[in-house]
N, C-alpha and C positions, 0 to 999 in steps of 0.2 A: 800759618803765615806769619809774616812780621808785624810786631802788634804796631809798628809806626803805619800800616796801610794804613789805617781806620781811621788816620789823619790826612790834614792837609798843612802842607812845608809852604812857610813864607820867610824866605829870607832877609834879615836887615829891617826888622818892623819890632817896635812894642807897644803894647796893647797899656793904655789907663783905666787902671781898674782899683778896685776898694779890695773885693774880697780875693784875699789871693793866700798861701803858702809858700812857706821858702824852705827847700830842701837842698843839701850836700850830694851832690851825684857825680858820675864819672863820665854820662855817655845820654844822648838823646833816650832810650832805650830805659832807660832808667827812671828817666824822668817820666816817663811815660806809664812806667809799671805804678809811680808815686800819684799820677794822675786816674789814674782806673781804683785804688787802693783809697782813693781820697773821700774823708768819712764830713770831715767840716761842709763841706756843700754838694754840692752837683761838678764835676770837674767837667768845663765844655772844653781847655785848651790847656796849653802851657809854652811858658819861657822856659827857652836855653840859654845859657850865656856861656860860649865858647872858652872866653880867657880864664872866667872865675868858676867855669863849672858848676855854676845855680843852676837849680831847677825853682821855676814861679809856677803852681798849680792854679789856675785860674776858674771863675765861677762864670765869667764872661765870653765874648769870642767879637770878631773884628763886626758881626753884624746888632751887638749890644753897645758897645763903647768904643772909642776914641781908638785910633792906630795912627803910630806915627814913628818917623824914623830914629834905628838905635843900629848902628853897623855891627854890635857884633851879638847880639840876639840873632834866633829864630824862633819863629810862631808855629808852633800845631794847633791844628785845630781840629775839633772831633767832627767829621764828616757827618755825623749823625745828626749834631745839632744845625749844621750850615744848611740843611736839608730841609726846603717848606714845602714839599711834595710827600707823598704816600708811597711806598712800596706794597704791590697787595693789597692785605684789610689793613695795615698802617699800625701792626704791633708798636715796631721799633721809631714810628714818628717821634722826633720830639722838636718840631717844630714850634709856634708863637700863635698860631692860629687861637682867637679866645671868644669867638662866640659861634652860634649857630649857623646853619643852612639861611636859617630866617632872618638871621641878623640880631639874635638876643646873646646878651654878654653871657658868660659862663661865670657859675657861681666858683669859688676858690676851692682846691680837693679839700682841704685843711677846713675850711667853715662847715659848720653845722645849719647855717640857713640859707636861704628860706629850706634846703631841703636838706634832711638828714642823711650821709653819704655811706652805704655800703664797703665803698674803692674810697679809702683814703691815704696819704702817705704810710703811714704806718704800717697797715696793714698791707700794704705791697711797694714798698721800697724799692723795685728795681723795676716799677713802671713807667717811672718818669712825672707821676704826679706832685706838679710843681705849679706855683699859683694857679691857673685858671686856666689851661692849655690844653687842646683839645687832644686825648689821648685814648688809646685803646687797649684799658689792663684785661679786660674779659674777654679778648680775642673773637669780638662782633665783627659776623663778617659783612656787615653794614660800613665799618672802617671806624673811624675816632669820633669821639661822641665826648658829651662833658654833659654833668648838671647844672641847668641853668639857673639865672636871676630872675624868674619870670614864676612867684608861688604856685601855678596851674600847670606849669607842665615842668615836672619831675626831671626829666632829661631830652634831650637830640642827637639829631647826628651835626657834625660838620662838613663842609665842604670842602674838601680838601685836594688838591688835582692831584693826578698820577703824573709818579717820578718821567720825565722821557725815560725808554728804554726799560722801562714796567709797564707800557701798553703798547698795544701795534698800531702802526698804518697799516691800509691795505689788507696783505694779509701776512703781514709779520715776517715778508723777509728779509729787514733789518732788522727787526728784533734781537738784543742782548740783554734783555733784563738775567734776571737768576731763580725764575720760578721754575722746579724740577718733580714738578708732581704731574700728573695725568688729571685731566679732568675729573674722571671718579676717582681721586687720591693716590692709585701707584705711585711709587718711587721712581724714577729715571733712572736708567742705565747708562755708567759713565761712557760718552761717543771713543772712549782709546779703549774702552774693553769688550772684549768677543763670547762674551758670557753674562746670563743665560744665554742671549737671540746672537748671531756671528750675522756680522753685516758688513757694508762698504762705505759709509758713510763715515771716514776718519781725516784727519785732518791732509794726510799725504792729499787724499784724492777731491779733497774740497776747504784748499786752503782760505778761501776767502768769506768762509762760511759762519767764521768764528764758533768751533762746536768746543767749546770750554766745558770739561768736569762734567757734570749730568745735567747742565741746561735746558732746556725746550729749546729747542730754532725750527729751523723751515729751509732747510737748503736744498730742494727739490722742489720749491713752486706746489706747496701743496695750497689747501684752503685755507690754511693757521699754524701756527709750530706744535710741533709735534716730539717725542722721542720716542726712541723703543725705553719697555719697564722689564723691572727685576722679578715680574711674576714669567716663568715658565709658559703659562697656559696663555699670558696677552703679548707678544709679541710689540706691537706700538699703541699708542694711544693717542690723539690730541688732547692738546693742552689748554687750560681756561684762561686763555691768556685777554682781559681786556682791552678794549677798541679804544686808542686817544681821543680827546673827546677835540685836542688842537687838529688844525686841518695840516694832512701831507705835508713834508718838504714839497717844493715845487721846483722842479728839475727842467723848466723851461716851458712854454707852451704844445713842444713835440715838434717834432720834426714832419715838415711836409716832404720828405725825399728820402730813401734810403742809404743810412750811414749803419758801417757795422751790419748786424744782423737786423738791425730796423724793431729792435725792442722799446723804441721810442717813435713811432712811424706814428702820426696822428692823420695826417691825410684821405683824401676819399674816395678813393680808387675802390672799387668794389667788383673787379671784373677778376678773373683768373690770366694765366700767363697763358691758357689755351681759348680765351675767352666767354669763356661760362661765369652766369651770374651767380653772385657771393650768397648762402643764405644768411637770413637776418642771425644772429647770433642768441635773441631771446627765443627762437622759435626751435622746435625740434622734429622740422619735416622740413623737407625729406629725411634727414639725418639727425637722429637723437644724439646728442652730448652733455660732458658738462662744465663747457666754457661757458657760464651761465651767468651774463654782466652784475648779478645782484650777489653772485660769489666773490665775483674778483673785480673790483673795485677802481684797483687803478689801471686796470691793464685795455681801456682803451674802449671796452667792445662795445660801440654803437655803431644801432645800425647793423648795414651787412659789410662795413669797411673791411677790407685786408689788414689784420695785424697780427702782431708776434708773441702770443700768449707767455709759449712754453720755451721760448730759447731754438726755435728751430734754424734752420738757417738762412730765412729771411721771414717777411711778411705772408700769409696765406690764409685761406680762409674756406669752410664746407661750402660745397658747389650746391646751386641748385636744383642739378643734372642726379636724380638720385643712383643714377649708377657709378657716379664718380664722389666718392664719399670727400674729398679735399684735393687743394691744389696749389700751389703757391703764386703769388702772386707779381705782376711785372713790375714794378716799384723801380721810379725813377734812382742812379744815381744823386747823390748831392753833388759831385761835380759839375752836373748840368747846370744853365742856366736859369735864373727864377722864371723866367717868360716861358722856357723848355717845360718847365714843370708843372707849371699852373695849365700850359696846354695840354700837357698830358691826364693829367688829374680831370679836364673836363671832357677831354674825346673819351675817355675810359666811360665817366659817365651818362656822355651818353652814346654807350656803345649801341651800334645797329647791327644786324646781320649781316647788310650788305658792304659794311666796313669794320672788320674786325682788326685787332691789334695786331701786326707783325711781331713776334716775338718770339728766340726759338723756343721749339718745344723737348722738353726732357724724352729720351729715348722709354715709351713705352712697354716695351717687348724685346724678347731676346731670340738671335738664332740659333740653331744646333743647341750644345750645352751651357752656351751662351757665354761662353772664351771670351768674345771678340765683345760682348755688353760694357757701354761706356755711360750709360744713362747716370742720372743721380737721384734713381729711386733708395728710399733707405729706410724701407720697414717691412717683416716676415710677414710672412701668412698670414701670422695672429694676429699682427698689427701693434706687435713689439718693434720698435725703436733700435737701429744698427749700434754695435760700437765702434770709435771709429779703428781702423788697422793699425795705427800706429800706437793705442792707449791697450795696456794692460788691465783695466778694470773695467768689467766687475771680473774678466776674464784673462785668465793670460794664456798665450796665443804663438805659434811660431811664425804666424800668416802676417809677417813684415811686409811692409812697402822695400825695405834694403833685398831682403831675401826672396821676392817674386818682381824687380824691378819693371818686368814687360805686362806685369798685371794691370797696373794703374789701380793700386790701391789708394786712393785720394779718400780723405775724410771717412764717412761714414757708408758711400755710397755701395748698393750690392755690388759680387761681383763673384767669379768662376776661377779661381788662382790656380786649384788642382784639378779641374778636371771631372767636378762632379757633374751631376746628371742636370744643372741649372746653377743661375746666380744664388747665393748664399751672404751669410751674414753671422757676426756672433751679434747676441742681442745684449741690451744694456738689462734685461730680469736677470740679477745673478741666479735664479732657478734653472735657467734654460740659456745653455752654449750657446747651438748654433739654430737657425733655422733655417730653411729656403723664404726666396723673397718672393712678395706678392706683386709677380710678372708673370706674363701672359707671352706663349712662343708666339713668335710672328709669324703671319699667313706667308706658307713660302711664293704665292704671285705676287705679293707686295714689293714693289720696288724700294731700292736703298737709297 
């Protein structure tokens, strides 16, 4: 990359400083190679000066000293040092932090008391061991540590927070930090390349996912991010990515009504769209799963409420009908009115038998080879997930919505375009095309 990344540009500022260098250059770039090269001190930044082409190599940076305005400077500054947070165990810290977890000052790398030092500048130079600053040359994966002013205790650690975007909420699916290892230590495999493991996971088909170079992320709603590795025989792994210790962004208190697919649906409707009661979601009876609220965090599940775990296409929740494994749920429009909703939210609640919710019902079953099925059932047999008609992946497909226009291929849902023996579907497992769906022929006395 450009070695100016590994700064930060501020235009139209200079920095008062004592220890500095002055070099003849041609180009930002230059100055910067003089800055990385620089033997007199620690270089944290440097001046440009446009008209006279100076380069100023500096010992300082805008959060040491004085800045103030000069129009025709610019200021780098090394991102490394502007940084009071950890990446990781906190090698590359070189933050200001200068005493203990406990709150005992750290003794200086360079002093010999109270305690004689193993790690001192000399003997590791490209540590960062500079006065008393909490650092980590022996790559403890405790994080940055220093020896202290306190005769009885030899060394500690510090405390030091993790960088945002070096630990998760939730379960990591904003995550961009740049940790590319697997929890047992495999390599990541770059998300643009199809070798060792061939996957769909690339940026065409999950632009918003940010899968950068060999990263860890999480762009399927798993438990934590994850990648596929470079070993043959492991296919993916999770990643040890740690938990922020700050609480969530907070994206509103949730929405009490349906907006979108209601992946933000906090309300308490806990009945189905055919009125069967929700089960609790810590429980696994009737129906074992593992939407299990102490995995996944922010997504809602208390209680037996209706919500939207996995991106479905609206709110739903397992029934406590154990022959009906889930179902989605009636979830007000947000169009309606507040008074519309709050009554709806409590008649759900308290549903009786003798008054159940009006609400239509998804077409169950199909007749003949099931041509004529307009239902919006949309998972096989096995209980893999439709893809929708109109998307090429993980499959590509001639079974167009343009090219069967009297099918009603709409979204995801099954359906009998040619002619087979039942509704059908391709499934989102790139292992497995197509399958038939899990519908049931209709009793031919049942009226339509």
């Amino acid at each position: 990359g450009d070695i100016l990344d590994d700064y930060l540009r501020t235009d139209g500022v200079w920095l008062l400083t004592r220890n500095k260098q002055l070099y003849k250059t041609h180009n930002e770039k230059e100055c910067a190679e003089k800055c990385e090269a620089e033997r007199n001190f620690t270089c944290r930044a440097f001046l440009f000066t446009r008209k006279k082409l100076q380069c100023l190599t500096l010992a300082e940076n805008a959060k040491m000293t004085v800045m103030f305005n000069s129009m025709d400077a610019v200021l780098y500054e090394k991102k490394i040092y502007l940084l009071q947070c950890k990446k990781g165990i906190g090698k590359d810290y070189r933050g200001t932090e200068a005493k203990t977890w406990r709150g005992i000052p750290c003794q200086k790398w360079a002093e010999k008391t109270p305690h004689n030092p193993n790690y001192t500048p000399e003997k590791h130079p490209n540590a960062g061991l500079e006065e008393n600053y909490c650092r980590n040359p022996d790559n403890d994966e405790n994080g940055p540590w220093c020896y202290t002013t306190d005769p009885a205790t030899r060394y500690d650690y510090c405390n030091i927070p993790e960088c945002e975007g070096q630990c998760m909420h939730c379960n990591g699916e904003e995550y961009n930090g740049e940790v590319s290892r697997t929890e047992s230590g495999l390599e990541c495999q770059n998300w643009d390349a199809q070798e060792p493991h061939m996957h769909g996971f690339t940026l065409k088909h999950f632009p918003g996912k940010d899968l950068k170079k060999n990263y860890c992320r999480n762009p399927d709603g798993e438990v934590r991010p994850w990648c596929f590795t470079l070993s043959p025989s492991k296919r993916w792994e999770y990643c040890n990515i740690p938990r922020c210790t700050t609480r969530p962004p907070v994206s509103g208190l949730g929405s009490q009504c349906l907006s979108g697919k209601g992946e933000d649906y906090r309300g308490r409707i806990a009945i189905t769209e055919s009125g069967k009661a929700c089960q609790h979601w810590n429980t696994q009876f009737p129906h074992r799963h593992g939407w299990i609220p102490g995995r996944y965090p922010c997504k809602g599940l208390e209680e037996n409420y209706c919500r939207n775990p996995d991106e479905e296409k609206r709110p739903w929740c397992y029934t406590s009908n154990s022959s009906v494994r889930w179902e989605y749920c009636a979830i007000p429009h947000c169009g309606g009115t507040e008074q519309g909703i709050a009554g709806m939210n409590s008649g759900l609640l308290l549903f009786a038998a003798d008054a159940p919710v009006q609400v239509p019902l998804s077409e169950e079953c199909y007749r003949g080879k099931g041509q004529s099925y307009r239902g919006t059932a949309s998972v096989t047999v096995s209980g893999k997930k439709c893809q929708d008609w109109n998307s090429m992946f993980p499959h590509r497909h001639e079974k167009t919505p343009d090219r069967f226009p009297n099918a009603d291929l709409r979204d995801n849902y099954c359906r009998n375009p040619d002619g087979d023996n039942s509704p059908w579907c391709f499934t989102t497992d790139p292992s497995i095309i197509w399958e038939y769906c899990n519908l049931r022929r209709c009793d031919d006395h049942t009226q339509d």
